[in-house]
Structure formats: structure tokens, C-alpha cells
N, C-alpha and C positions, 0 to 999 in steps of 0.2 A: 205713970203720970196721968193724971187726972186731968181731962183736956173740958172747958167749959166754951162749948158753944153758942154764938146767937142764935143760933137756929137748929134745926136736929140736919144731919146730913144729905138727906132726901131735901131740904128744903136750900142748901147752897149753892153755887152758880156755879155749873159746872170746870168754868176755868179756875176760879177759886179752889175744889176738887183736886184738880189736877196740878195745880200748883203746888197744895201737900204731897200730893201723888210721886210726884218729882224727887221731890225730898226723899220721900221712904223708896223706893224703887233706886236714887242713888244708893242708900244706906245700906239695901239688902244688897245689892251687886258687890258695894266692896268689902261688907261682911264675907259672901260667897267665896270673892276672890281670895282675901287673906286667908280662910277656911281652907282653902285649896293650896296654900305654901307657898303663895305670891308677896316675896316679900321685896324687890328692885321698883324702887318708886317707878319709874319709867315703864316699868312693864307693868305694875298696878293702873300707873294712868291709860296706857296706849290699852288696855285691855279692858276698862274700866268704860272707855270713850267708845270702844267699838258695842259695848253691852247695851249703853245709852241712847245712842245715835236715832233716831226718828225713823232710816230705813228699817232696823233691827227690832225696835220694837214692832212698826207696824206689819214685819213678818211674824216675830212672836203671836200678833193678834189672829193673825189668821187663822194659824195652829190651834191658838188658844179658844178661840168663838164656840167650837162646841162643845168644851168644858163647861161652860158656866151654865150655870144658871139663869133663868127668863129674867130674872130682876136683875143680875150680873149685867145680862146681854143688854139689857135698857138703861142703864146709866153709860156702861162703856158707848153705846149708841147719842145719848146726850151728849158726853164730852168728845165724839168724834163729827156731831154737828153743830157744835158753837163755834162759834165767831174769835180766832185770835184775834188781836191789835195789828199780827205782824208772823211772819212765816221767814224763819232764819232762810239766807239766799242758799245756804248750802241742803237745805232740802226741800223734797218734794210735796207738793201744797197734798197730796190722796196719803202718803205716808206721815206727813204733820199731824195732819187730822187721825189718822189712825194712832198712831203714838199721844197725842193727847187723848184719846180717849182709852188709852191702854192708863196711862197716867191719871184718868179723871175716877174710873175702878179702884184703883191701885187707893188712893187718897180716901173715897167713899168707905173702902171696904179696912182702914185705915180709923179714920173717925168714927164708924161704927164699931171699934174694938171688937172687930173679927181677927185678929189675930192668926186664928188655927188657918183660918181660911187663904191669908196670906201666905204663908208657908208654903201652903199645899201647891196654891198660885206661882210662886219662885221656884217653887222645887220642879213643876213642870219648865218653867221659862227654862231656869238655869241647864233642864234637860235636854230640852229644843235649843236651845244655844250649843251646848256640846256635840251634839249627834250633828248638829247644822256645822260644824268646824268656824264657829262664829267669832266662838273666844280660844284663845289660842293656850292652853293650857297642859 
């Protein structure tokens, strides 16, 4: 898909970033899961929601921070310092911000048709999820 932007992706607000980020970061998890022979809606959802969840990811981050790359490390830095609207009650405002900025990556790195990069990206998370007995599989 041939995605046209108003702006190049270094130049969009990082919650806007993260917003797509969301998106794809859903879509690769329950790729993952179906991939793995998750086929009981119920246990797609309940496994799909613990993958997602804002504490989960902002553990993922941490793992993940010395993987990336300086410009990786500076955008997920941008989207883990802007400003939501609002911080759901069920999590924690240091773990929000860190998952959105796992989300605001995910989205950048997204819109720059890094692809390979993503992969390699998931294929870590999805591995640190496992070893961490995160997703129940």
C-alpha cells in the first residue's frame, strides 16, 4: 500500500506516530498469535490483551532500549515524552508513557517502510514475551 503523507515521518507529532503504531503492533501480535495455532477466540483475545496492555509493553522497552539504534532510541524517547489527552485508570502514568513510546517507534518505523526492521523488532518482543511467560502459549 502506497501510504501518502503530509509530511515525512520525522516531521509528525509523536502521538499521531503512535496512534499508527497501535495499529500495527495490534496487527503483528495476532498475526503472531494465529502463527502459533491460537485458534479459540477467547484465548486469542485474553492473550492478545495481555501482549498489549501498557505494563507489557513498557517491559518489552526496557529489554528492547539497547537494541536500537541512536535515532530508534530518539523517536521512542519523543513518544515516551509527549503529552497524552488522558492515561486509561487501569495503568500506570511511567508504563503509559513508555508503551507509547514503544508505539510511537513501532508507527515511525512503520511509515518509513522499514519493514525488515519491524520483523526483526517483533521477533525480539515476541521472544521476550515467551522467555518472560507473558503470553501464555
Amino acid at each position: 500500500m502506497n501510504i501518502n503523507l503530509p509530511s515525512s515521518p520525522e516531521q509528525l507529532p509523536p502521538l499521531v506516530l503512535a496512534y499508527v503504531g497501535d495499529a500495527v503492533y495490534e496487527l503483528y501480535t495476532r498475526l503472531h498469535l494465529v502463527s502459533k495455532g491460537v485458534t479459540r477466540m477467547h484465548e486469542l483475545h485474553h492473550e492478545a490483551v495481555a501482549c498489549v496492555r501498557a505494563s507489557t509493553q513498557a517491559q518489552m522497552v526496557r529489554h528492547l532500549a539497547e537494541m536500537l539504534s541512536e535515532e530508534e532510541r530518539g523517536v521512542l524517547r519523543r513518544g515516551r515524552n509527549a503529552k497524552p489527552g488522558h492515561v486509561p485508570r487501569n495503568a500506570d502514568v511511567v508504563e503509559y508513557r513508555y508503551s507509547t513510546g514503544l508505539e510511537t517507534l513501532i508507527g515511525y518505523l512503520y511509515l518509513k517502510g522499514e519493514r525488515e526492521r519491524l520483523d526483526h523488532i517483533f521477533s525480539m518482543l515476541f521472544r521476550l514475551l515467551e522467555q518472560n511467560g507473558d503470553e501464555r502459549g
